[in-house]
Each structure stands twice: as C-alpha cells, then as structure tokens.
N, C-alpha and C positions, 0 to 999 in steps of 0.2 A: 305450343304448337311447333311442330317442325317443319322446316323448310326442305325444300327438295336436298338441297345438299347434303342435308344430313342423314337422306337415307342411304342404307350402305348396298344396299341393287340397284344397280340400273338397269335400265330398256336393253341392254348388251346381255343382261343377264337372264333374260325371260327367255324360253327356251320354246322353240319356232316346230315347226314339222322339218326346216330345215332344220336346225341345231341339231332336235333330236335324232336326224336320219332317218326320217319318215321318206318313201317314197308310195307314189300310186301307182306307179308301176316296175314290176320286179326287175334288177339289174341284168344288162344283158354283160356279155363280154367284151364285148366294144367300148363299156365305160370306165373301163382299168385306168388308163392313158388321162381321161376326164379328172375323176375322181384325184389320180394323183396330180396334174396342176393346180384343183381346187386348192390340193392340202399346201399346194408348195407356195401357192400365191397369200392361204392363210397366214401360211408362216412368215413370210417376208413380212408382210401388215403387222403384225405380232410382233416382232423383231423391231418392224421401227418406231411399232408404238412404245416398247418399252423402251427404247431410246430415247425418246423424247422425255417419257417420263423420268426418265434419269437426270436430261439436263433441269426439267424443271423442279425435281426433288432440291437437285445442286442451287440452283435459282432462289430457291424458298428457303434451303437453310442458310446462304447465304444474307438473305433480307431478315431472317429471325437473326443474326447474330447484330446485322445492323441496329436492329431494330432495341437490342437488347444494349448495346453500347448507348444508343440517345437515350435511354432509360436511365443509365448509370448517371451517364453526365448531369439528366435534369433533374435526376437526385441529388446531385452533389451540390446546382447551382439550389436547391430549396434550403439543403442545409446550409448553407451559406449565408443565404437570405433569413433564416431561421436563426443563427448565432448571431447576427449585429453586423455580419462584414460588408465590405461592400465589392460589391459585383462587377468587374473589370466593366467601364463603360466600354459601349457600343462606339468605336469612330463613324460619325455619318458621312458620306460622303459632300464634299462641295455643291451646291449648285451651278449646274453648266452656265458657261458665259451666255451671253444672248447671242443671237446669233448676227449677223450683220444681212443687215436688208437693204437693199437696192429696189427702184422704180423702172419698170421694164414700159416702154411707148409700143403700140402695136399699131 
C-alpha cells in the first residue's frame, strides 16, 4: 500500500477553475494591471519556494553522506568483531563527587 508521500501529485497539482483560467465573467480592461501582480506575486512565491527547496535538497544530501559515513564505520567495527580483534574499549566517564550538603533553619 502506499503512503501519501509516495504519491508523485499533490493537491498543488490539481487544477482549479483558477489554475485553469476559468473565469464567470469575461475580462474587462481594467484587469491588465490585476492580472499582472497576480503573475508577479506567483513568481516571487515560486522563486522562494524553490529556494528553499535548494537549501533543503543541500540539507539531505548532506545527511545521506553522513549517514553513509556511520554505515562504513559500523561496518568496519562488525568486521572487527568478526576477525577476533578487539574493539578500542569505550573510556566511561567517572562518577561525579557527591555533592556537599548543608542543613538550612527556617
């Protein structure tokens, strides 16, 4: 079954009476000036959506390359474990001092 994400349309993609440039009533002259803010505010929207999309393509390939580096490594640490070696132990940290406690009179 697929999940929503895997479908390749979205709700962006469905095509409206607006999308299509449906109107109910035929353009007058007066809507020139209209019609081109709509376009020019489209385009700014468009423009920064694909911006974003840019940084977050950069965001994701950076996290696959991460992701592919922990992969190599805890390959390396199974072969390891796999040949008989032994695996740099882990330093654990100390346990903190106790703390020092005083009796407060109210």
């Amino acid at each position: 079954m697929k999940s929503i994400s895997d479908l390749s349309s979205g709700a962006d993609n469905i095509k409206s009476a607006r999308g299509a440039k449906l109107r109910s009533a035929p353009k007058s002259e007066g809507t020139v000036y209209m019609d081109m803010f709509i376009l020019h505010k489209k385009q700014a929207r468009l423009k920064k959506e694909q911006q974003q999309l840019g940084k977050r393509n950069e965001r994701i390939q950076q996290q696959l390359a991460e992701i592919s580096d922990e992969m190599e490594q805890a390959k390396k640490n199974a072969e390891e474990l796999e040949s008989g070696e032994e695996a740099p132990k882990v330093s654990r940290r100390k346990p903190a001092k106790k703390w020092q406690t005083m009796t407060l009179d109210y």
